[in-house]
PDBQT receptor file of N, H, CA, C and O in Angstrom, charges set to zero:
ATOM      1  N   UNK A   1      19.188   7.549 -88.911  1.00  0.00    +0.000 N 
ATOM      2  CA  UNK A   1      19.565   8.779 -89.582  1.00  0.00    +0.000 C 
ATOM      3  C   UNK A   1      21.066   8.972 -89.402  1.00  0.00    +0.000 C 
ATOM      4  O   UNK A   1      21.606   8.867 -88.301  1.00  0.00    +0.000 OA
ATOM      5  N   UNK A   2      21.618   9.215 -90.356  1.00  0.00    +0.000 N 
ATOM      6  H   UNK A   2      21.179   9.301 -91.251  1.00  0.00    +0.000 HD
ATOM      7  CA  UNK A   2      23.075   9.688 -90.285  1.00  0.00    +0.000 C 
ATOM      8  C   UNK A   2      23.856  11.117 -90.674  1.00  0.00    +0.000 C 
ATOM      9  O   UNK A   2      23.885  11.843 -91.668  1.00  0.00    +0.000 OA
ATOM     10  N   UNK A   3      24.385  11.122 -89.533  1.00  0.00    +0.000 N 
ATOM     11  H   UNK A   3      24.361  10.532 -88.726  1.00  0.00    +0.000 HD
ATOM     12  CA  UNK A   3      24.663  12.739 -89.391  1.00  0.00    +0.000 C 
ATOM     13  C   UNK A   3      25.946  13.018 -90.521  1.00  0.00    +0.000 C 
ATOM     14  O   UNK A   3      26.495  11.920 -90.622  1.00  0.00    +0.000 OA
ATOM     15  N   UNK A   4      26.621  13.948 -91.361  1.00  0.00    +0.000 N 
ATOM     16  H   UNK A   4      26.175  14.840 -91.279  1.00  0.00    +0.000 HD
ATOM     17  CA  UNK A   4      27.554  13.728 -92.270  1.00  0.00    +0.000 C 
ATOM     18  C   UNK A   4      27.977  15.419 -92.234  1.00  0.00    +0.000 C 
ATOM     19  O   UNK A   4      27.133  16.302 -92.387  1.00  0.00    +0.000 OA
ATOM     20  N   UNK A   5      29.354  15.668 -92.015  1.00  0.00    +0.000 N 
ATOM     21  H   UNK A   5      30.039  14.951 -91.890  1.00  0.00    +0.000 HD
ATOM     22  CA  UNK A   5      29.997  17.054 -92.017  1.00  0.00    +0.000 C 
ATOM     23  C   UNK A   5      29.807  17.476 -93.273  1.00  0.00    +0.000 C 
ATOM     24  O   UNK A   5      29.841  16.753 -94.269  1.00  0.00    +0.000 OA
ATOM     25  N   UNK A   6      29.562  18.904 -93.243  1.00  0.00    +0.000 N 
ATOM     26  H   UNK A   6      29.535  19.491 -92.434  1.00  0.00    +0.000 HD
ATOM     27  CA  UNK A   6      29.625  19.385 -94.361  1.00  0.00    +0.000 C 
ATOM     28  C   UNK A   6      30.499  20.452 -94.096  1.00  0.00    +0.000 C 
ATOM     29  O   UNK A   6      30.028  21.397 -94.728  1.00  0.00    +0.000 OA
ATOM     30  N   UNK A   7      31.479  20.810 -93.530  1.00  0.00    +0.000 N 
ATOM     31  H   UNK A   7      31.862  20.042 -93.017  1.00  0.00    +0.000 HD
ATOM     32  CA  UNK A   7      32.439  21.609 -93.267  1.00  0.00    +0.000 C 
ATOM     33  C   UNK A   7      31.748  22.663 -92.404  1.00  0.00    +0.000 C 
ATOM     34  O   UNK A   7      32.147  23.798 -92.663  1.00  0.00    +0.000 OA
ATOM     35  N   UNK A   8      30.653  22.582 -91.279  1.00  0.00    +0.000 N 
ATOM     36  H   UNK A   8      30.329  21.659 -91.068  1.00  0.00    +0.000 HD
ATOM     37  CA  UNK A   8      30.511  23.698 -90.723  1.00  0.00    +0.000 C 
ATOM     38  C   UNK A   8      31.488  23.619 -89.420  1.00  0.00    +0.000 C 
ATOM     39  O   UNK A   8      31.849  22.607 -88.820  1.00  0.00    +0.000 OA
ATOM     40  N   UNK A   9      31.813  24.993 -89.156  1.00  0.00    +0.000 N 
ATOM     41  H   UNK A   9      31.520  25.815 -89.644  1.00  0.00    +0.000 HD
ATOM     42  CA  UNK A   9      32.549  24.903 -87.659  1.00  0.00    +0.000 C 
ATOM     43  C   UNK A   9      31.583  24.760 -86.828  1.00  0.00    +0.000 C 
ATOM     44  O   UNK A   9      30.383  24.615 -87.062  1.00  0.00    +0.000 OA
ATOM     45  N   UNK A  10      32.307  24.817 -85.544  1.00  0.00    +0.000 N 
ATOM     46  H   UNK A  10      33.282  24.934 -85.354  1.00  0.00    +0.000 HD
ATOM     47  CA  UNK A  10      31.230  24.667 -84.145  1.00  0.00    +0.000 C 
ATOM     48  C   UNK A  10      31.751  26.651 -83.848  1.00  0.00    +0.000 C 
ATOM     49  O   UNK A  10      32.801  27.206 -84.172  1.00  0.00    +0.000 OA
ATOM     50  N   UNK A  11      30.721  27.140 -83.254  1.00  0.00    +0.000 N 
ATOM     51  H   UNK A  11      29.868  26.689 -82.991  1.00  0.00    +0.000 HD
ATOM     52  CA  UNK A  11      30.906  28.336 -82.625  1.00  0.00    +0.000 C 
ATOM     53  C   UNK A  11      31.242  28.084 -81.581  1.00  0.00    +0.000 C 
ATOM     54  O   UNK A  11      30.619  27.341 -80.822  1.00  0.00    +0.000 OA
ATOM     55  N   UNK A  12      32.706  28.871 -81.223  1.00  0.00    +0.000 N 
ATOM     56  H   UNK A  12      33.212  29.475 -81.838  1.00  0.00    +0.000 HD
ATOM     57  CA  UNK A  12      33.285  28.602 -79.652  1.00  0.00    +0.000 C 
ATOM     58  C   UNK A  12      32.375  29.598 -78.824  1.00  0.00    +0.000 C 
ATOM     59  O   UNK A  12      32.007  30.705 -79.217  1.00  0.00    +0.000 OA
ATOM     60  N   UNK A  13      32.051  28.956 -77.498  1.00  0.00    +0.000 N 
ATOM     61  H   UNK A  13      32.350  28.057 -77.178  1.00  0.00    +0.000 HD
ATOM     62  CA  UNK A  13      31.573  29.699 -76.265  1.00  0.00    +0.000 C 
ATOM     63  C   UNK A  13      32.233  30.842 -75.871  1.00  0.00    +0.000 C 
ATOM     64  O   UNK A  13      33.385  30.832 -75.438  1.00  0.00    +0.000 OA
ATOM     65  N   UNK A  14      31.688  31.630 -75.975  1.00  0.00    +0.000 N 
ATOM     66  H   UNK A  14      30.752  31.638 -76.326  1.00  0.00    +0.000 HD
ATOM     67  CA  UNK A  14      32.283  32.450 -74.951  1.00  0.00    +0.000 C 
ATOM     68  C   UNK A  14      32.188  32.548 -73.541  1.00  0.00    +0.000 C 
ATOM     69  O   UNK A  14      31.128  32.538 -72.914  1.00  0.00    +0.000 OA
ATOM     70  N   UNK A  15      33.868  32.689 -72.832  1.00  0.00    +0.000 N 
ATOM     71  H   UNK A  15      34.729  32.697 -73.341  1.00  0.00    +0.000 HD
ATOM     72  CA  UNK A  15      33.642  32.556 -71.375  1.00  0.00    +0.000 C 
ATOM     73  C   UNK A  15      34.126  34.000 -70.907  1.00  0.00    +0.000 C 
ATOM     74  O   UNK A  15      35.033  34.546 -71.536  1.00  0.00    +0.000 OA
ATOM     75  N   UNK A  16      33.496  34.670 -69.737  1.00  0.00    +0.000 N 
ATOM     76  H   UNK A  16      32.759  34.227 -69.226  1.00  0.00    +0.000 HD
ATOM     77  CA  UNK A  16      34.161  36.052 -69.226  1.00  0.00    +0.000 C 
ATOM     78  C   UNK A  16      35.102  35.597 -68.676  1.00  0.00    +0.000 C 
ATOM     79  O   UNK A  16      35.236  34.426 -68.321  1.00  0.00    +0.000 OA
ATOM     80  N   UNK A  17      36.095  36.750 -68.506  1.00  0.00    +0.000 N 
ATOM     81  H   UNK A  17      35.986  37.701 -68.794  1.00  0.00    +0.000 HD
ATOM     82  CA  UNK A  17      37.323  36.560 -67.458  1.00  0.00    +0.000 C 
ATOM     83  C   UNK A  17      36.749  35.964 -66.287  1.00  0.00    +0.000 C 
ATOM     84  O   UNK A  17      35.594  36.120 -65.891  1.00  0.00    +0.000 OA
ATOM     85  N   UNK A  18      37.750  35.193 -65.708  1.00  0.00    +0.000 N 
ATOM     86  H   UNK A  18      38.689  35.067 -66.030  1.00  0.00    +0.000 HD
ATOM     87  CA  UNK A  18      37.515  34.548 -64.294  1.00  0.00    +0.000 C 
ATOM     88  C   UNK A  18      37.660  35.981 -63.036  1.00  0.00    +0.000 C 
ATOM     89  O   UNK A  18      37.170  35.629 -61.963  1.00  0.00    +0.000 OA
ATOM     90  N   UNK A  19      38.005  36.881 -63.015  1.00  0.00    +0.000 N 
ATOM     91  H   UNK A  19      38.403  37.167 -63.887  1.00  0.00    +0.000 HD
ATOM     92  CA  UNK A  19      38.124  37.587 -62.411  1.00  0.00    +0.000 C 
ATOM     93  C   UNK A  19      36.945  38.623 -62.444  1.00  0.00    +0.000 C 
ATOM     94  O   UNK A  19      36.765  39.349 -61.466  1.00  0.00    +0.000 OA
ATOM     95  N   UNK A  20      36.310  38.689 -63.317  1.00  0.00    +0.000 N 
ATOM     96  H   UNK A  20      36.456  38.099 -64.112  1.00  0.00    +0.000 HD
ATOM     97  CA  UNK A  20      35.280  39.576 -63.872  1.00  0.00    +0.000 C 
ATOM     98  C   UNK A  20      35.383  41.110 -64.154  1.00  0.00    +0.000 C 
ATOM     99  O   UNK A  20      34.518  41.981 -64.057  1.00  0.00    +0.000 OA
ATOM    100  N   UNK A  21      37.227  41.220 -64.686  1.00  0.00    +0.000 N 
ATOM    101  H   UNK A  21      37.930  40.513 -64.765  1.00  0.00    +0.000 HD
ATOM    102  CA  UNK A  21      37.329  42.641 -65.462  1.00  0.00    +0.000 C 
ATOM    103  C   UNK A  21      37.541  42.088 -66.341  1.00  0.00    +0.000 C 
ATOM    104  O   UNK A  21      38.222  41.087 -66.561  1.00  0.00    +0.000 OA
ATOM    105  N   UNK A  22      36.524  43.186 -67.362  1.00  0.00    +0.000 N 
ATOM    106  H   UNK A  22      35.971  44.000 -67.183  1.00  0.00    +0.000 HD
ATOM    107  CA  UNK A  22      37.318  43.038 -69.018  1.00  0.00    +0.000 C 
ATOM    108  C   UNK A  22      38.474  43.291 -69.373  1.00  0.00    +0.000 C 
ATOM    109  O   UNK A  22      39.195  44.128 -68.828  1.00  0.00    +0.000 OA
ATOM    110  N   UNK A  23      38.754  42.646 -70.255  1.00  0.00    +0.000 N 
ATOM    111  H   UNK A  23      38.168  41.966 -70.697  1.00  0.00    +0.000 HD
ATOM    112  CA  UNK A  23      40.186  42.786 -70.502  1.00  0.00    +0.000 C 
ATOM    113  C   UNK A  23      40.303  43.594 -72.323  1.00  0.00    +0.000 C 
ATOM    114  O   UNK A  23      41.208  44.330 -72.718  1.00  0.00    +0.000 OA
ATOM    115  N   UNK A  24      39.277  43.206 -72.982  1.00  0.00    +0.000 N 
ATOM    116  H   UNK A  24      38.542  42.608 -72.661  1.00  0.00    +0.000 HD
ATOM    117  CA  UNK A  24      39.426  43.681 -74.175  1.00  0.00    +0.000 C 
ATOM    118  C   UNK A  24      37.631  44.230 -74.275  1.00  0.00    +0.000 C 
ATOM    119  O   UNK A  24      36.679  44.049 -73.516  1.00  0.00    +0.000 OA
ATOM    120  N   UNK A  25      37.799  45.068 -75.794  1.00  0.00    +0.000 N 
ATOM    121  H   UNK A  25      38.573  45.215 -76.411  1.00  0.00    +0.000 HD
ATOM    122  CA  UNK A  25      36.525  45.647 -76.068  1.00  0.00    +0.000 C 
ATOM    123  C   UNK A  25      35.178  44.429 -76.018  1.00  0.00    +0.000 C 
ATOM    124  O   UNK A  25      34.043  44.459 -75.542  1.00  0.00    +0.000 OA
ATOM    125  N   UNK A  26      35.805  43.615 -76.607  1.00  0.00    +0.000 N 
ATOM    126  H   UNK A  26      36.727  43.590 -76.993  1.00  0.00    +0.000 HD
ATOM    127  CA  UNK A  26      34.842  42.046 -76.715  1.00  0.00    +0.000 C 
ATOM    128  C   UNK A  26      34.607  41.632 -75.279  1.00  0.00    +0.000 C 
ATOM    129  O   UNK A  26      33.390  41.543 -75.121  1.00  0.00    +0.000 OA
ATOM    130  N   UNK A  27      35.260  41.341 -74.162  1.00  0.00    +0.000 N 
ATOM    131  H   UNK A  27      36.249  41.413 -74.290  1.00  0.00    +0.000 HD
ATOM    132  CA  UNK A  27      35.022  41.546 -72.915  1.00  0.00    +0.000 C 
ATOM    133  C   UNK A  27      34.134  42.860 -72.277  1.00  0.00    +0.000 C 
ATOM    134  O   UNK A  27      33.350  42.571 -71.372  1.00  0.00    +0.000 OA
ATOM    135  N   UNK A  28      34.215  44.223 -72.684  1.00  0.00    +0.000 N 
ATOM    136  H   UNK A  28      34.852  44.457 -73.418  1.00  0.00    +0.000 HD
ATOM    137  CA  UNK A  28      33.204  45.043 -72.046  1.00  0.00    +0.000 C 
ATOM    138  C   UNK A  28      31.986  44.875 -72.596  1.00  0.00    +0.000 C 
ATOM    139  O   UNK A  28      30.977  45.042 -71.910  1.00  0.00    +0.000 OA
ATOM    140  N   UNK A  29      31.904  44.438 -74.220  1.00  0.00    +0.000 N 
ATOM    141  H   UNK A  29      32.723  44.302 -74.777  1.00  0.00    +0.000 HD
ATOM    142  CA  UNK A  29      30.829  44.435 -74.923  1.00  0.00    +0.000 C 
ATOM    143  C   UNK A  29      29.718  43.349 -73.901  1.00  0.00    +0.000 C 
ATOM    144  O   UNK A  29      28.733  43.642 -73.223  1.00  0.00    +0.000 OA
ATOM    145  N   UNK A  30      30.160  42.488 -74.073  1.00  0.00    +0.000 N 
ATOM    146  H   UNK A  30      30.960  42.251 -74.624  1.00  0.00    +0.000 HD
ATOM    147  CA  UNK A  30      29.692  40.633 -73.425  1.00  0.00    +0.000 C 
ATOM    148  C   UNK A  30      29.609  41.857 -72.331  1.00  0.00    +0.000 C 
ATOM    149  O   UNK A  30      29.105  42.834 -72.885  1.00  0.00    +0.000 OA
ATOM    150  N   UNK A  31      29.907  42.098 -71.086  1.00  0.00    +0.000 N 
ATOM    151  H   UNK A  31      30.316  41.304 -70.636  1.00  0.00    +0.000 HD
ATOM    152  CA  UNK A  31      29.455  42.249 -69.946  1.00  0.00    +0.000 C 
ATOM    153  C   UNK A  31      28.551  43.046 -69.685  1.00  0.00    +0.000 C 
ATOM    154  O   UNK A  31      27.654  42.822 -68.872  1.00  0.00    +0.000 OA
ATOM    155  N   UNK A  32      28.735  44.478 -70.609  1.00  0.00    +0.000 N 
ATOM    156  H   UNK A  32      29.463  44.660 -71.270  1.00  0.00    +0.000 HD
ATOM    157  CA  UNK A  32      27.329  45.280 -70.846  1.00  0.00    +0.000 C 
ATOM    158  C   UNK A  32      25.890  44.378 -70.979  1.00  0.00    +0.000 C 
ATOM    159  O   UNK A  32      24.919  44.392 -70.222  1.00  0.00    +0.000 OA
ATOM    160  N   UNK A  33      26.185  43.325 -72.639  1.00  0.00    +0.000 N 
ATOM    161  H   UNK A  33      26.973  43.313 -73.254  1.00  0.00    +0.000 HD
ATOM    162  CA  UNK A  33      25.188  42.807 -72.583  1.00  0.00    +0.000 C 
ATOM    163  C   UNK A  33      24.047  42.057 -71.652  1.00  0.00    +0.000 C 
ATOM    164  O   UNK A  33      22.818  42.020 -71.613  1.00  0.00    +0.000 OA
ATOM    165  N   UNK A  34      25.170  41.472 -70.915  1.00  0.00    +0.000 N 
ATOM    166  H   UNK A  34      26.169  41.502 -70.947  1.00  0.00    +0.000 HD
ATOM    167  CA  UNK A  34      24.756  40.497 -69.781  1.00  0.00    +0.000 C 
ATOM    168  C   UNK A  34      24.145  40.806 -69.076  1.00  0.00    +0.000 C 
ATOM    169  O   UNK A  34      23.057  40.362 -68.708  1.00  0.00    +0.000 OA
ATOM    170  N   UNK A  35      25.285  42.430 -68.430  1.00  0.00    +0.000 N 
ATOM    171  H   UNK A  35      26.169  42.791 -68.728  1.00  0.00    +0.000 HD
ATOM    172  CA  UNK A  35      24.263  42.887 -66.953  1.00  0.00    +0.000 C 
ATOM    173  C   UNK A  35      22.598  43.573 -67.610  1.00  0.00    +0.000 C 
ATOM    174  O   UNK A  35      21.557  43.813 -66.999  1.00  0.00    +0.000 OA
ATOM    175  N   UNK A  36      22.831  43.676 -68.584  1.00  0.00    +0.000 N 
ATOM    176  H   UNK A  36      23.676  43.482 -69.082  1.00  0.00    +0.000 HD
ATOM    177  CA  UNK A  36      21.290  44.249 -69.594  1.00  0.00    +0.000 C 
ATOM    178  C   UNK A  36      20.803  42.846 -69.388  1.00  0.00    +0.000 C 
ATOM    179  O   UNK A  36      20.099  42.656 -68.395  1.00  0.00    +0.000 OA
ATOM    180  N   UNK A  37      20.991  42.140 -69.939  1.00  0.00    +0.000 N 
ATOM    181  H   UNK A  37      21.562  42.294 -70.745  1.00  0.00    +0.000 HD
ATOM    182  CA  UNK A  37      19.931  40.581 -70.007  1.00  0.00    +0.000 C 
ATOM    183  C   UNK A  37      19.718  40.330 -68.480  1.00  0.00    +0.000 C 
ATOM    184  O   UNK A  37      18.893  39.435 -68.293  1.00  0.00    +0.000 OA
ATOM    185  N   UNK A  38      20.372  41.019 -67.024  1.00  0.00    +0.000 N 
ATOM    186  H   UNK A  38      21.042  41.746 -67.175  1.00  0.00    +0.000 HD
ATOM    187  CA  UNK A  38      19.926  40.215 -65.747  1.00  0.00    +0.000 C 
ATOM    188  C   UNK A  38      19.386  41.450 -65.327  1.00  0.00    +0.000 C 
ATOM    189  O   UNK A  38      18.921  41.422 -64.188  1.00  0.00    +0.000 OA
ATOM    190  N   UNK A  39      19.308  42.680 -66.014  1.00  0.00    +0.000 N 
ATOM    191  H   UNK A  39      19.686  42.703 -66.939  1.00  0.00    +0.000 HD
ATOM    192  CA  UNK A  39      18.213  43.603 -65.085  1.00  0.00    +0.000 C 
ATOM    193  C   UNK A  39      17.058  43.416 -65.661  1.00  0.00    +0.000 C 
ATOM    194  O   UNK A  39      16.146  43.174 -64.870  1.00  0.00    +0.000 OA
ATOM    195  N   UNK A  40      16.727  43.451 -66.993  1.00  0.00    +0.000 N 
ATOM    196  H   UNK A  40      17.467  43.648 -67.635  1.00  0.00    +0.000 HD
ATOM    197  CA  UNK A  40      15.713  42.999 -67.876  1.00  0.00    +0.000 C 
ATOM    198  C   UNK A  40      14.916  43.050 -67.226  1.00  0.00    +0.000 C 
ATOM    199  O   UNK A  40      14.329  44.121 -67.382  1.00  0.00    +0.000 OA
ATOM    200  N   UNK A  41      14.216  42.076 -66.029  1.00  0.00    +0.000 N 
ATOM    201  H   UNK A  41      14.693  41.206 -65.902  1.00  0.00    +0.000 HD
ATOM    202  CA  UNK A  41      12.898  41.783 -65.387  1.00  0.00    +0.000 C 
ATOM    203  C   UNK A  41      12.755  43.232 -64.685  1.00  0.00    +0.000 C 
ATOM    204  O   UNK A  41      11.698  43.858 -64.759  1.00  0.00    +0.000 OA
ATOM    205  N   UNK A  42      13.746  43.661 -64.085  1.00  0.00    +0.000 N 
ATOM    206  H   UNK A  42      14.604  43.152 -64.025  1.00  0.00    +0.000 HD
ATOM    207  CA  UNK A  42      13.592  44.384 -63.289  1.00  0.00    +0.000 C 
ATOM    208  C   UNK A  42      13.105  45.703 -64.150  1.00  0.00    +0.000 C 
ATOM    209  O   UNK A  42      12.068  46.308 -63.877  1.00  0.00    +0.000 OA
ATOM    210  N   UNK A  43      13.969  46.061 -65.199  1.00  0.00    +0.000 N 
ATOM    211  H   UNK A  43      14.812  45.570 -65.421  1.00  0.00    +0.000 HD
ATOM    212  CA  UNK A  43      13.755  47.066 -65.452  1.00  0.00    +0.000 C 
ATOM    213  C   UNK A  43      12.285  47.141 -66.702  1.00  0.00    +0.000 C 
ATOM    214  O   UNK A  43      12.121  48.099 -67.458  1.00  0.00    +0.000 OA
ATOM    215  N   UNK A  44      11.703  46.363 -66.671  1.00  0.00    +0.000 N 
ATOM    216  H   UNK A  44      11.836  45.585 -66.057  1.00  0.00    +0.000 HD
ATOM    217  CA  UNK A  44      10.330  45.972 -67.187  1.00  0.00    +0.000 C 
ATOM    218  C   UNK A  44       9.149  46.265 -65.992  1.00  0.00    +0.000 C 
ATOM    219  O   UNK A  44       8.163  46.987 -66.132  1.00  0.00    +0.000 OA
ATOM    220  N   UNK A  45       9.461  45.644 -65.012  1.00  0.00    +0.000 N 
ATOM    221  H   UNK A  45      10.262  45.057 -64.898  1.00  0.00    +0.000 HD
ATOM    222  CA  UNK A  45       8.616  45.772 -63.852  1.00  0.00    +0.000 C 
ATOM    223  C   UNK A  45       8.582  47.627 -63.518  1.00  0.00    +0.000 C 
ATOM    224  O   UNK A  45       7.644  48.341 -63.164  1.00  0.00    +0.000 OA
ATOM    225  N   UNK A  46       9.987  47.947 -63.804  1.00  0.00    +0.000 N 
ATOM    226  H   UNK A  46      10.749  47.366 -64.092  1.00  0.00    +0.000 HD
ATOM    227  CA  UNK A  46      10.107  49.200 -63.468  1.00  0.00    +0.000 C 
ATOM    228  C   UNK A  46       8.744  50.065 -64.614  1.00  0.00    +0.000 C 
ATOM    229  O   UNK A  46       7.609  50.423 -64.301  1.00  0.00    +0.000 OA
ATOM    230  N   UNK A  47       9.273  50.137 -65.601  1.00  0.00    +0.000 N 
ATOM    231  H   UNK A  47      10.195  49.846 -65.855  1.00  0.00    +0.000 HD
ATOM    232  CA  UNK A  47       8.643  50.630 -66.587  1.00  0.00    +0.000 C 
ATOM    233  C   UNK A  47       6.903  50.123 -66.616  1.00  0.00    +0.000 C 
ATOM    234  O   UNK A  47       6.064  50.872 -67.117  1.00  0.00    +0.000 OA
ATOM    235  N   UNK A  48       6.541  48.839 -66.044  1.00  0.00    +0.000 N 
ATOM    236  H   UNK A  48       7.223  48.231 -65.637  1.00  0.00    +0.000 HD
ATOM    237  CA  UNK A  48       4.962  48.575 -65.932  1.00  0.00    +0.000 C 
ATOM    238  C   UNK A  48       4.358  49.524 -64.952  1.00  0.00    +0.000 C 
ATOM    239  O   UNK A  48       3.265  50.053 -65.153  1.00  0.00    +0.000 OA
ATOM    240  N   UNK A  49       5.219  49.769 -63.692  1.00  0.00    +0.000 N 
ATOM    241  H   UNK A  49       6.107  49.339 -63.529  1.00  0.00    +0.000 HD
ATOM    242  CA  UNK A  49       4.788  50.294 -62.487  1.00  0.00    +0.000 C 
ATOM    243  C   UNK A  49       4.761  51.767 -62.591  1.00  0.00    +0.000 C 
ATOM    244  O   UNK A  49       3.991  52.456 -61.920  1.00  0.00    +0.000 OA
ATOM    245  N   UNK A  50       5.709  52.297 -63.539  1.00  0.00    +0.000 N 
ATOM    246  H   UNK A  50       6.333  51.738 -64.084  1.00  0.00    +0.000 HD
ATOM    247  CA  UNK A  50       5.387  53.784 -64.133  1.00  0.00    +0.000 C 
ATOM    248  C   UNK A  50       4.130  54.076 -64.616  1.00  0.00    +0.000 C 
ATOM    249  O   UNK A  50       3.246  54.896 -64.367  1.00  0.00    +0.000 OA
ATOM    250  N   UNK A  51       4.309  53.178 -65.365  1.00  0.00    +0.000 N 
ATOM    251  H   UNK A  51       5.027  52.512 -65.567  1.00  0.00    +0.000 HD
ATOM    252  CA  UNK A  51       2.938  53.480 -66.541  1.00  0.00    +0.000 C 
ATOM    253  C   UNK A  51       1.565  53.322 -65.752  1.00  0.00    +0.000 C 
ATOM    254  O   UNK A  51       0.634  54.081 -66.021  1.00  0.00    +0.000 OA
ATOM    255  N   UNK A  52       1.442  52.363 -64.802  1.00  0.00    +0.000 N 
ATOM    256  H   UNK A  52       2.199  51.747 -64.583  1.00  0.00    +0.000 HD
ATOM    257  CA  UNK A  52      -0.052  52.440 -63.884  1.00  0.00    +0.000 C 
ATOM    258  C   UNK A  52       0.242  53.862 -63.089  1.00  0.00    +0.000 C 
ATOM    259  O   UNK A  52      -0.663  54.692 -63.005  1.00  0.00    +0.000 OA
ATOM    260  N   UNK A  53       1.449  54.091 -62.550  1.00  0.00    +0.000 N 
ATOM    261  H   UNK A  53       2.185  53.417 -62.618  1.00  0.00    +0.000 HD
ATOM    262  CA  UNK A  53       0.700  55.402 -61.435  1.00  0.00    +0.000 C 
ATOM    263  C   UNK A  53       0.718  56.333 -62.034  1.00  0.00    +0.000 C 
ATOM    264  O   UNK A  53       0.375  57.335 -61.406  1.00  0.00    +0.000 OA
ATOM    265  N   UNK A  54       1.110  56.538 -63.530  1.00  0.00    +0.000 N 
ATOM    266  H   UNK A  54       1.388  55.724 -64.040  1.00  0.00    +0.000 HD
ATOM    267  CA  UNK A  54       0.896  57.592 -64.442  1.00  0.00    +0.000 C 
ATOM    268  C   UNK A  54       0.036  57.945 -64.763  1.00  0.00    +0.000 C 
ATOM    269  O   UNK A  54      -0.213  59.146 -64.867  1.00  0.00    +0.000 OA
ATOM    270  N   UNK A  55      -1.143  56.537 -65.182  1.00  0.00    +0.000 N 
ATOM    271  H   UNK A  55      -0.942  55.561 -65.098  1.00  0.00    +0.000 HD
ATOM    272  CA  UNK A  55      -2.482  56.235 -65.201  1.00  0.00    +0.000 C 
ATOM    273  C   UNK A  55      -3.348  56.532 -64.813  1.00  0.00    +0.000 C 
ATOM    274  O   UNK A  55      -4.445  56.823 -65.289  1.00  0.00    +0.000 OA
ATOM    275  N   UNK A  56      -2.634  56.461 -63.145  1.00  0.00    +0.000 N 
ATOM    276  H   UNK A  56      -1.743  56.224 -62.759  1.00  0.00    +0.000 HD
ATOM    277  CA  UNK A  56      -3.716  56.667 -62.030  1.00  0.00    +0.000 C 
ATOM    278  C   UNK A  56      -3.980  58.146 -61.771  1.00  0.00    +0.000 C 
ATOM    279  O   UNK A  56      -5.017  58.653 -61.344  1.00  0.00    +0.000 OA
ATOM    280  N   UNK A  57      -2.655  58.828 -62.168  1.00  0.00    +0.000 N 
ATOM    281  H   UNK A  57      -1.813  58.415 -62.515  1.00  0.00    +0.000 HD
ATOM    282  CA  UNK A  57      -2.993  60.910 -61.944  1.00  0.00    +0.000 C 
ATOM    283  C   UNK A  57      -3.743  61.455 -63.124  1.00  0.00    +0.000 C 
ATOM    284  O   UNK A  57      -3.751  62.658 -63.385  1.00  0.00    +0.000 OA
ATOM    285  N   UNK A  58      -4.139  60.885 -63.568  1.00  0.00    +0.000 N 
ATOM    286  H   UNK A  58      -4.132  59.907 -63.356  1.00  0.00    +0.000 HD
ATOM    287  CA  UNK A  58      -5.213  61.309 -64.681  1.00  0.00    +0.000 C 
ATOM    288  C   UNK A  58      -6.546  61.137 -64.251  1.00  0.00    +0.000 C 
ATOM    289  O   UNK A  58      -7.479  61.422 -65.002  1.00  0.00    +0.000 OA
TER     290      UNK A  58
């Protein structure tokens, strides 16, 4: 099989500052997101564990 350009770009990575302050709006945006994507579990577990002892006072 042969692979053949058709003029798409590559999407550059994004990397955070090495220091870990934002520096621009695109930097706070990305870091909001992130720390949202690494509480995720947590704040799921949070919200399951509501809902049973909510359950349970009924």
């Amino acid at each position: 099989m042969t692979m053949t350009d058709v003029g798409v770009k590559p999407i550059p990575v994004y990397t955070p500052p090495a220091d870990g302050k934002p520096r621009n709006a695109v930097d706070a945006k990305w870091m909001r997101l992130h720390r949202a994507m690494l509480n995720r579990s947590a704040r799921l577990a949070k919200k399951k564990a509501d809902e049973v002892e909510d359950s349970d006072r009924h």
